[in-house]
C-alpha positions as CSV (number, residue, x, y, z in Angstrom):
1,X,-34.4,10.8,-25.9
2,X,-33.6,12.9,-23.0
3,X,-35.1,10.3,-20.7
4,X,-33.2,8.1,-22.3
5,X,-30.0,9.7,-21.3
6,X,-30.7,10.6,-18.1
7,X,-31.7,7.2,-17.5
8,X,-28.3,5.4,-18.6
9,X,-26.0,7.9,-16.9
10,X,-28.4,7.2,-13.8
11,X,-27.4,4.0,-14.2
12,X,-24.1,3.9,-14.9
13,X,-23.4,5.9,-12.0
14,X,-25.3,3.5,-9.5
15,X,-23.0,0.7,-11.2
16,X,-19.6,2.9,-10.6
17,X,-20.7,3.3,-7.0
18,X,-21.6,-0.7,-6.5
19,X,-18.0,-1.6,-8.2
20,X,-16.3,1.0,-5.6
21,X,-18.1,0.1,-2.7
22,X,-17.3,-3.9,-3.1
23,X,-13.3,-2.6,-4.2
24,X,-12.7,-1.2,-1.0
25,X,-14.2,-3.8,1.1
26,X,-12.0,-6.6,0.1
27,X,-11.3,-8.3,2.8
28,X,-13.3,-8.2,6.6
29,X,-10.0,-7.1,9.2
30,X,-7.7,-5.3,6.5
31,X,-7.1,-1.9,7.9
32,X,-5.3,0.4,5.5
33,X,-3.3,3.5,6.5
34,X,-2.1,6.9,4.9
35,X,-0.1,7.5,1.6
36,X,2.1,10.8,2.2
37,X,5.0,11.8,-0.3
38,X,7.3,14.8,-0.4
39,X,10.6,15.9,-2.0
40,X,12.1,17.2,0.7
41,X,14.0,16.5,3.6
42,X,13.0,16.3,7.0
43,X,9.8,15.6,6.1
44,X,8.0,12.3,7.9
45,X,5.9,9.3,5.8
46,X,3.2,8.0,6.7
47,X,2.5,4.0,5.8
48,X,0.8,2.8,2.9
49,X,-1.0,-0.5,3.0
50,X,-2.3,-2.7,0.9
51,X,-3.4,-6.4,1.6
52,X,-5.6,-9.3,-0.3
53,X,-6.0,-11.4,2.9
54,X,-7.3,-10.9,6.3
55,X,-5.2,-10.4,9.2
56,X,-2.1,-9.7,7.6
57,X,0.2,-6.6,9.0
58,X,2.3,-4.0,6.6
59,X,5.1,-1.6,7.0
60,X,5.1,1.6,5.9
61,X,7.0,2.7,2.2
62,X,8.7,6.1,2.0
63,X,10.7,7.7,-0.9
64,X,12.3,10.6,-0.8
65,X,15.4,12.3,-3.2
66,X,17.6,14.3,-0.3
67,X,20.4,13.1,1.9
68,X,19.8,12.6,5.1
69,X,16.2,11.3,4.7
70,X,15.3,8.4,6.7
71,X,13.3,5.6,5.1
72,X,11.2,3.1,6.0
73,X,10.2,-0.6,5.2
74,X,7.9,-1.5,2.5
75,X,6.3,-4.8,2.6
76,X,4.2,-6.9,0.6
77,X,2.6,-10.2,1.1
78,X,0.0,-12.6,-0.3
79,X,-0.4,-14.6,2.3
80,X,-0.9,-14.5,6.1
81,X,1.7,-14.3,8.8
82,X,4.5,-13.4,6.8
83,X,7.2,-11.2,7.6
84,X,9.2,-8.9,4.7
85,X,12.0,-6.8,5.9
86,X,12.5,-3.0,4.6
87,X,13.2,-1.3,1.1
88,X,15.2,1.7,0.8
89,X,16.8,3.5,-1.9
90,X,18.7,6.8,-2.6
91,X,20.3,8.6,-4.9
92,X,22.8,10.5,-2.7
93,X,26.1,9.8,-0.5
94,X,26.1,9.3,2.8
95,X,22.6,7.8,3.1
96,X,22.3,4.4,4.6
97,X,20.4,1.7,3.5
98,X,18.1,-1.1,4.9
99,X,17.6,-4.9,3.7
100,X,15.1,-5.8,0.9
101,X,13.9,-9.5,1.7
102,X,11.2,-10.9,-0.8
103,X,9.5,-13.8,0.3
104,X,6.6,-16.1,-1.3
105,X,6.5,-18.5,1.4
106,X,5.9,-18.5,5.3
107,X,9.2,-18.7,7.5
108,X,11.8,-18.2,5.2
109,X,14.6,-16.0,6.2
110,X,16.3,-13.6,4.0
111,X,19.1,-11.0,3.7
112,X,20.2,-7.7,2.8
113,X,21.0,-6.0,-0.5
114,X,22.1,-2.9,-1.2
115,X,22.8,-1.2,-4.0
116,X,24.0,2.9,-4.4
117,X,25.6,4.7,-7.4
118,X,28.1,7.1,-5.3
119,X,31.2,6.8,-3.2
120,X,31.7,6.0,-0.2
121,X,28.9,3.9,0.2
122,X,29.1,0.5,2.4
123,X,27.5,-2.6,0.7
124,X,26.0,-5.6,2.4
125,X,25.6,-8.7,1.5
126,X,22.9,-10.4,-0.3
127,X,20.9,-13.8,-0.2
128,X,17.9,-15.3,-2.2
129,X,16.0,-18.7,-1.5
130,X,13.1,-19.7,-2.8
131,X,11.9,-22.7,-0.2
132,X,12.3,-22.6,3.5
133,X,15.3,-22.9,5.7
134,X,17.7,-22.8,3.1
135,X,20.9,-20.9,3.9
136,X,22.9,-19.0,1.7
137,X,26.5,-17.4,2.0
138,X,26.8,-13.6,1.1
139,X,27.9,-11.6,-2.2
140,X,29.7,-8.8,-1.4
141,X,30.4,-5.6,-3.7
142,X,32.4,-2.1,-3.7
């Protein structure tokens, strides 16, 4: 019985390390970077990547809950040669924001939104198309 045992966790264990070792492949010519969060400012990201396709670049995503934190861009894509523009969000005054763009086709342009709960906060404007060199005018909110 205690061969038995031994046995199955021998072999579940040689399955878990099969399943990881073909997760983390993927893809030949993804390279992935750092994940780094903190909760204070001052304090520098590094990029997290994540990609389904070869060949296709990412930006870095940061989060952080002080003023005066700079952000940078997160981006996502499913297929090759796509460009996404930044995400940023914050909770305090004072902090500026960047465009979120969303995109599920090559070449289409999008631009900014922003969104803040506080005073004094500058809004842009915001546009959303869904096929390709489509133009759209801007909604603006204070």
């Amino acid at each position: 019985m205690i061969k038995g045992i031994l046995t199955s966790a021998f072999l579940l264990s040689a399955l878990g390390f099969t399943v990881n070792s073909v997760a983390q492949e993927g893809s030949p010519n993804v390279k992935f970077k750092p994940i780094e969060v903190a909760g204070s400012p001052n304090v520098k990201f590094k990029p997290i990547e994540v990609a389904g396709s070869p060949n296709v670049k990412f930006k870095p995503i940061e989060v952080a809950g002080s003023p005066n934190v700079k952000f940078k861009p997160i981006e996502v894509a499913g297929s090759p040669n796509v460009k996404f523009k930044p995400v940023e969000v914050a909770g305090s005054p004072n902090v500026k924001f960047k465009p979120i763009e969303v995109a599920g086709s090559p070449n289409v342009k999008f631009k900014p939104i922003e969104v803040a709960g506080s005073p004094n906060v500058k809004f842009k404007s915001i546009e959303i198309a869904g096929s390709p060199n489509v133009k759209f005018k801007s909604v603006v909110a204070a």
